[in-house]
C-alpha positions in Angstrom: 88.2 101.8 108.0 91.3 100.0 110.1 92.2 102.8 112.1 96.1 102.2 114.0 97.3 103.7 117.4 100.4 105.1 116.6 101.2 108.0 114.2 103.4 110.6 115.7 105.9 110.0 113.5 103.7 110.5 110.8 103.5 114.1 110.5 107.5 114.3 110.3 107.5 111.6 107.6 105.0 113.1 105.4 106.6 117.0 106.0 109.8 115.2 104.4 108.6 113.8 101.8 107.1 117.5 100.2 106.6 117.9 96.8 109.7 115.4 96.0 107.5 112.6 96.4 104.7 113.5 97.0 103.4 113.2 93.6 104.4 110.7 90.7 106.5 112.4 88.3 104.6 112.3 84.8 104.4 108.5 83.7 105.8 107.4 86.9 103.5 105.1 89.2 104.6 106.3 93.0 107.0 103.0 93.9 108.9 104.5 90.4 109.1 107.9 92.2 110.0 106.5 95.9 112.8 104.5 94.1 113.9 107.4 91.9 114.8 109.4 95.2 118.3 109.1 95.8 120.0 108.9 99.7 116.7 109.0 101.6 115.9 105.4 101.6 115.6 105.0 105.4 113.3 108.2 105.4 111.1 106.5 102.6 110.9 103.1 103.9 113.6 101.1 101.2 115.0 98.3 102.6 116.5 96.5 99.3 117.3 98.0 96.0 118.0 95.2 93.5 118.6 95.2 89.8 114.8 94.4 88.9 113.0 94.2 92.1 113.4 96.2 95.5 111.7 95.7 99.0 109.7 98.7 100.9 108.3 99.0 104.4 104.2 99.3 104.0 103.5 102.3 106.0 100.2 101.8 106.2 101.4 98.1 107.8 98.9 95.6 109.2 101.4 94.5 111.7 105.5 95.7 112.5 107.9 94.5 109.6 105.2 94.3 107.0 106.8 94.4 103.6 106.0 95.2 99.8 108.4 93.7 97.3 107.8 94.9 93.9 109.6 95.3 90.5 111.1 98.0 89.8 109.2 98.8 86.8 105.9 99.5 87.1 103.4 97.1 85.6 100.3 96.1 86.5 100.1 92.1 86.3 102.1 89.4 86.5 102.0 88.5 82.9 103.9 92.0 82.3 107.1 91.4 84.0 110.0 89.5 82.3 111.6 86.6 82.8 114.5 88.4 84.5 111.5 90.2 86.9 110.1 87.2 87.6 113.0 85.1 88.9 114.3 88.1 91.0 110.8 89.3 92.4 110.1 86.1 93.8 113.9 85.1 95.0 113.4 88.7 97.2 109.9 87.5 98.3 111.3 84.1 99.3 114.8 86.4 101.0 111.8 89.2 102.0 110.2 85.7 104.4 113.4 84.7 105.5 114.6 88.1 106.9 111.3 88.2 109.0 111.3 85.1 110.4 115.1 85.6 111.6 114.4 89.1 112.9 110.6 88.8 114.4 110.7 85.4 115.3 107.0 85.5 113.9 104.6 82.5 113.9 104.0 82.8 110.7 103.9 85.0 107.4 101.5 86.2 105.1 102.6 86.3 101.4 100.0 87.6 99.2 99.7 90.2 95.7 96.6 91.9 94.7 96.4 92.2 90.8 94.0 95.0 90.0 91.7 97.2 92.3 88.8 94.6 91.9 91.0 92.4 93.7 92.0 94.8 96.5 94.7 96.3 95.0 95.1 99.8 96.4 98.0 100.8 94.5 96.4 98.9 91.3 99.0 100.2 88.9 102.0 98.8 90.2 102.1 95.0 91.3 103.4 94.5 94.8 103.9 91.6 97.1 103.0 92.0 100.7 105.4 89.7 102.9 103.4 90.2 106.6 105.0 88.5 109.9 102.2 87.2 111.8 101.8 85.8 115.6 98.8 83.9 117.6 96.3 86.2 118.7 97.7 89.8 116.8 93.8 90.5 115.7 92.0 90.4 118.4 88.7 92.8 119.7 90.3 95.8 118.6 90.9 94.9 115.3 87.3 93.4 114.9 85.4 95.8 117.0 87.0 98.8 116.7 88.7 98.6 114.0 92.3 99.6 115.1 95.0 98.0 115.4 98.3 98.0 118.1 101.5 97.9 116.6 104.3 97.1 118.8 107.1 99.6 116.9 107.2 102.8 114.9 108.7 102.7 111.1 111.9 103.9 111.8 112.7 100.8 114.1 111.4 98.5 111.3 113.6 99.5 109.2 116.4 99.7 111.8 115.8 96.0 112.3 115.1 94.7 108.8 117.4 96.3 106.5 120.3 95.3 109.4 118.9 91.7 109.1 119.0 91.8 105.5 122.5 92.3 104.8 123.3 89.2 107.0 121.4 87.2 103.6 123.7 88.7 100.9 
């Protein structure tokens, strides 16, 4: 198991969340429920709400501004989503990419989706996107070893500096 070096925000995050979110309502997958909350997108990690598609923060992330774009219907493949999905999920992706390389100056990204849990999907019922900054050398001994990783900012700051990066690409 990856373990990570930070997490004092965590227990403040997850008190906040209580039973609002903390459970899908009935037929919701959780990104349906996390986008059904209203006024406590910086608290839950939202960085974009669009008509058919929306961008989170992971916070579990591999590295800082490590995103998940997703529809905002939950489906579980690619085949699911309409043509209307389709087009805006990946014109977010390709606007998800060039928000990180303005804001992290990264040395490159990793775009990638998991369709179903055989593939490593751990949220199997709702397809997702990640959109991962990376730079030379940020998996190094600890990550292999140890398995931990160091990550250079807390949540909060993410989001600080993605979402005000994102509105300069409206």
């Amino acid at each position: 198991m990856l373990e990570r070096l930070w997490a004092g925000w965590r227990n403040q995050y997850v008190r906040s969340l209580g039973a609002q979110t903390a459970e899908p309502a009935d037929g919701q997958t959780l990104f349906e429920s996390i986008l059904a909350t209203e006024g406590r997108d910086a608290e839950l990690g939202i960085v974009h709400r669009g008509e058919f598609a929306s961008v989170l923060l992971n916070i579990y992330p591999y590295g800082s501004g490590h995103l998940l774009v997703l529809p905002n219907r939950g489906v579980e493949k690619l085949t699911e989503l309409t043509a209307d999905e389709v087009g805006e999920l990946w014109s977010t992706v390709t606007r998800a990419v060039a928000v990180c390389e303005a804001e992290y100056q990264c040395a490159g990204i990793n775009v990638g989706l998991n369709q179903g849990r055989a593939a490593g999907a751990g949220l199997p019922d709702h397809l997702h996107v990640h959109v991962l900054p990376r730079w030379p050398a940020d998996t190094n001994f600890l990550t292999t070893i140890a398995e931990t990783r160091v990550l250079v900012e807390d949540l909060a700051e993410s989001h600080r500096r993605i979402t005000s990066r994102w509105a300069e690409f409206d």
